[in-house]
C-alpha positions in Angstrom: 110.3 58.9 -36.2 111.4 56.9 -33.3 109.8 53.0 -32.6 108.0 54.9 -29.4 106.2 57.5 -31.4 104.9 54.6 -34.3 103.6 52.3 -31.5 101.3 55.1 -29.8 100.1 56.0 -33.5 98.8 52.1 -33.8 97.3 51.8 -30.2 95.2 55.4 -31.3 94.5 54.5 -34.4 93.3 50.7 -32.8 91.3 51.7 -30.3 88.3 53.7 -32.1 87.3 49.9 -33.7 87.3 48.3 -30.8 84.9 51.1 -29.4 82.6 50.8 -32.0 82.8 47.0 -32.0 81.5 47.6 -28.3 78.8 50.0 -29.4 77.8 47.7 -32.1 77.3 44.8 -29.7 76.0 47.0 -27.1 72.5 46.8 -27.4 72.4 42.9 -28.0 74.5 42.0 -25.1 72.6 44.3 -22.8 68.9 42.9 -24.3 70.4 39.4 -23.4 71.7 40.5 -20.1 67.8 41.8 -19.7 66.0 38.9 -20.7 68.0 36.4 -18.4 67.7 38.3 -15.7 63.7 38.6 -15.7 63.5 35.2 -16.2 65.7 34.9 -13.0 68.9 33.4 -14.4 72.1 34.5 -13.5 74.0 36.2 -15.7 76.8 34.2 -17.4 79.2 34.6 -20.2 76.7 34.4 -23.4 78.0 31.9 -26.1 78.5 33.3 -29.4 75.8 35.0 -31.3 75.9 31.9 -34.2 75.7 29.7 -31.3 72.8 30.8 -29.7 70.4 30.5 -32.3 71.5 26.2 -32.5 71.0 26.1 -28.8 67.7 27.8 -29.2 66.6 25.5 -31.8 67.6 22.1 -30.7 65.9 23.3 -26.9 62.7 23.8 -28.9 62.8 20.8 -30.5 63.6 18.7 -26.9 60.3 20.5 -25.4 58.7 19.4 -28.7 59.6 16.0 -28.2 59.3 15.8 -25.2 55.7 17.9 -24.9 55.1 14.9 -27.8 56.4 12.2 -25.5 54.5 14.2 -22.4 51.5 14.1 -24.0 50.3 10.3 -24.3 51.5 9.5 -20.7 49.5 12.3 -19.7 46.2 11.5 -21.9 47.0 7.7 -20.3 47.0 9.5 -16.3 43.8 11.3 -17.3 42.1 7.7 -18.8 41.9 5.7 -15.7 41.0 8.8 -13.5 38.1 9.0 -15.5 37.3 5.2 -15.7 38.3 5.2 -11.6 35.5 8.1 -10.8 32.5 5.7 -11.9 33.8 2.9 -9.5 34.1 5.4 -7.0 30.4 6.2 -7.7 28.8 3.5 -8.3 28.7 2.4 -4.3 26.5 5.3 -3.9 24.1 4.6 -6.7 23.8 1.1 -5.5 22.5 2.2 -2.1 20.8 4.8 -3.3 18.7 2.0 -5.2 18.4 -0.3 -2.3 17.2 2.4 -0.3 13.4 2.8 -1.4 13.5 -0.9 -1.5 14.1 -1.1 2.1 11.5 1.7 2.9 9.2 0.1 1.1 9.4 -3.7 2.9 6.1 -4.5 4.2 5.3 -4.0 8.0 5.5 -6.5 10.2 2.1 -8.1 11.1 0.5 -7.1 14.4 0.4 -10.3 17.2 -3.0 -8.3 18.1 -4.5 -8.6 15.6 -4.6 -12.7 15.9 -6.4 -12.3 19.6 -10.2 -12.5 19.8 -11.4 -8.5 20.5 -12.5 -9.1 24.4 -8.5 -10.1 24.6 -7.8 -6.9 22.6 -9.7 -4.7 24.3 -8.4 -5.8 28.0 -4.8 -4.7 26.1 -5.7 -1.5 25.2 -7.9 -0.6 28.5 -4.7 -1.8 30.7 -2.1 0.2 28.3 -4.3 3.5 29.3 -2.8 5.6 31.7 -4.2 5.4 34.7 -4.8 8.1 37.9 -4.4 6.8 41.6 -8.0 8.1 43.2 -9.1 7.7 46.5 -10.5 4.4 48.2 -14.0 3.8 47.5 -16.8 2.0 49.0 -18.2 -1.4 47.0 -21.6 0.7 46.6 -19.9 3.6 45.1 -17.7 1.6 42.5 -21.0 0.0 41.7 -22.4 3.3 41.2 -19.8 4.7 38.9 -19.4 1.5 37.1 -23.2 1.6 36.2 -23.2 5.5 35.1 -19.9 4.3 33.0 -22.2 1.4 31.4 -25.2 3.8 30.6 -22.9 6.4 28.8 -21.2 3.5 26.8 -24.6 2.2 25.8 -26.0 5.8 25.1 -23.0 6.2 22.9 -23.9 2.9 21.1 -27.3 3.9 20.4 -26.2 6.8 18.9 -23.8 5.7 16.4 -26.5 2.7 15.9 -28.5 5.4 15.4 -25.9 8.1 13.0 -25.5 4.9 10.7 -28.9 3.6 10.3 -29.6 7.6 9.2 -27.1 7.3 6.9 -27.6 3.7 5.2 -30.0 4.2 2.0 -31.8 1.6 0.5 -30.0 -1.1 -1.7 -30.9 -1.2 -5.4 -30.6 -4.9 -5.2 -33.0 -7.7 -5.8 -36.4 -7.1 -4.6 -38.1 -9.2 -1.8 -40.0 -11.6 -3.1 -43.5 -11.5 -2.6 -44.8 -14.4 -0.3 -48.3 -15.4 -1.1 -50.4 -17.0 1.9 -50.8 -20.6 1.3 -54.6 -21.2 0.9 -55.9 -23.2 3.6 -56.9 -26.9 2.6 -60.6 -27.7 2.7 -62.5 -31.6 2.6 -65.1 -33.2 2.4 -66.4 -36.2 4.6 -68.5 -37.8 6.4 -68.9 -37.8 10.2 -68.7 -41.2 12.1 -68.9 -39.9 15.0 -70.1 -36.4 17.5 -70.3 -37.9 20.9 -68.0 -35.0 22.4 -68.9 -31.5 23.6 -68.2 -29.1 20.0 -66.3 -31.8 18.2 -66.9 -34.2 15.3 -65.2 -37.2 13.9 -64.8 -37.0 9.9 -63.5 -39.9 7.7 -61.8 -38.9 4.4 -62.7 -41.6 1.7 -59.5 -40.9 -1.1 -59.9 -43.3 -4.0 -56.4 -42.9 -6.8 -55.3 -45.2 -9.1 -52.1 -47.3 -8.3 -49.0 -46.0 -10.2 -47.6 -49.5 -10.7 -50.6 -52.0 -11.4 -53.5 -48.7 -12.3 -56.0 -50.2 -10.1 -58.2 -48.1 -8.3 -56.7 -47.5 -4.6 -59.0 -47.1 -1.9 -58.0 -45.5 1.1 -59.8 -43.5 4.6 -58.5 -41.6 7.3 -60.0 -39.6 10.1 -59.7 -36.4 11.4 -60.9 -34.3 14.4 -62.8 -30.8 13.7 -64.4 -28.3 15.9 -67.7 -28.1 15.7 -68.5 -24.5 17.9 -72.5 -25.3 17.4 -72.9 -28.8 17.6 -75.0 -28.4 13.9 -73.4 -32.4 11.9 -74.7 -35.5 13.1 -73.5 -38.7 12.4 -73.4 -39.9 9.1 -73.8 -35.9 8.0 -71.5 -35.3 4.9 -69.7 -32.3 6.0 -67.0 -29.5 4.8 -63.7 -29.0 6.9 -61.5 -26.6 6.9 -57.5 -26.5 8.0 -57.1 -23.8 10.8 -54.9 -23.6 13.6 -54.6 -25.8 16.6 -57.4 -25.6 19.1 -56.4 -28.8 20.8 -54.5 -31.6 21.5 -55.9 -33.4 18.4 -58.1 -30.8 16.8 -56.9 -28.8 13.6 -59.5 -28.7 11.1 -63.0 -26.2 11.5 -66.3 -27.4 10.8 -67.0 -25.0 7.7 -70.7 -26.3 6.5 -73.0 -29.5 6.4 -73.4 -30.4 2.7 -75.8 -32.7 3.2 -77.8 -34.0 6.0 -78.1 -38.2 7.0 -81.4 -40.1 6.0 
């Protein structure tokens, strides 16, 4: 055989192996070809197949680390957002506290209520709203001003009226009962009846001294009223104290006890 003819023989009997070399690593190459393009990477020349699984590795291991390295900065970001979100708040707490405390300040006092009520009442009647009306006569403002006077006092007597309906008697302390004073009554003797119904009687009062207890002797003379001229002088008589029936005269003749010798 010629060099020619054993040179085709090689290349023939070559060629088959590479074939099934191809079919062998067919399905791989085209799975890898796959995957890369759904995850939108272009397709390059894939290293070899011992390679790829050293790549894969040490790639997981970066995200690992740095997923690890990731993770505390992120924890750290999260920390003060949540710390800051309080600060952020706490404004709005704050006036929602002060809020009540402001509605609930205290008025301020009335200036009105400091003026005597004549002053406040002028106030309050020129306040009222007022209606122009025609020009009246002095007689006839006179005349309406009275009618307005006799329905303000028949309004008066009727709440006068409403609340003394209305009031019930206190359980309070009692009145106390008064008891009439009894009128005084002496005895003495007339000195003198010269006037017209009245008599002259001296009051004799003998008491003891509260320092030296001797016997204290003492007169004084009043004026009674005498209607029917019945004592004479030196009669011992019976007086009683009534009201005043002149300029001196306050005691009433009541009977003659006992008649002069």
């Amino acid at each position: 055989m010629s060099d020619d003819e054993t040179k085709k023989d090689e290349t023939a009997e070559e060629t088959p192996v590479q074939d099934e070399d191809a079919q062998s690593a067919g399905p791989v190459a085209d799975e890898d070809s796959s995957s890369s393009q759904a995850a939108g990477e272009e397709p390059s020349s894939a290293p070899p197949a011992e390679d790829a699984p050293a790549a894969d590795a040490g790639d997981a291991s970066a995200e690992s680390e740095g997923s690890s390295d990731d993770a505390p900065a992120a924890e750290a970001d999260e920390e003060p957002a949540e710390n800051e979100a309080p600060a952020e708040e706490a404004p709005v707490e704050e006036a929602a506290a002060e809020a009540p405390v402001a509605e609930a300040a205290p008025a301020e006092p009335n200036p009105e209520d400091d003026l005597p009520w004549k002053e406040r009442r002028r106030l309050q009647k020129s306040r009222r709203p007022h209606k122009a009306s025609p020009a009246a006569t002095p007689e006839e403002r006179a005349a309406s001003r009275d009618a307005h006077r006799k329905s303000k006092a028949n309004e008066r007597r009727k709440e006068r009226a409403a609340t003394k309906a209305a009031k019930t008697a206190g359980s309070g302390t009692p009145k106390a009962e008064r008891d009439s004073n009894a009128a005084k009554v002496r005895q003495g003797i007339v000195v003198s009846n010269k006037g017209d119904k009245s008599i002259t009687v001296r009051i004799d009062i003998a008491r003891r001294h509260p320092t030296y207890e001797k016997i204290v002797r003492r007169s004084r003379t009043l004026h009674a009223h005498d209607e029917r001229n019945e004592a004479g002088e030196g009669d011992v008589v019976r007086v009683i104290e009534t009201r005043p029936l002149s300029k001196t005269k306050r005691w009433r003749l009541v009977d003659v006890v006992e008649k002069a010798r």
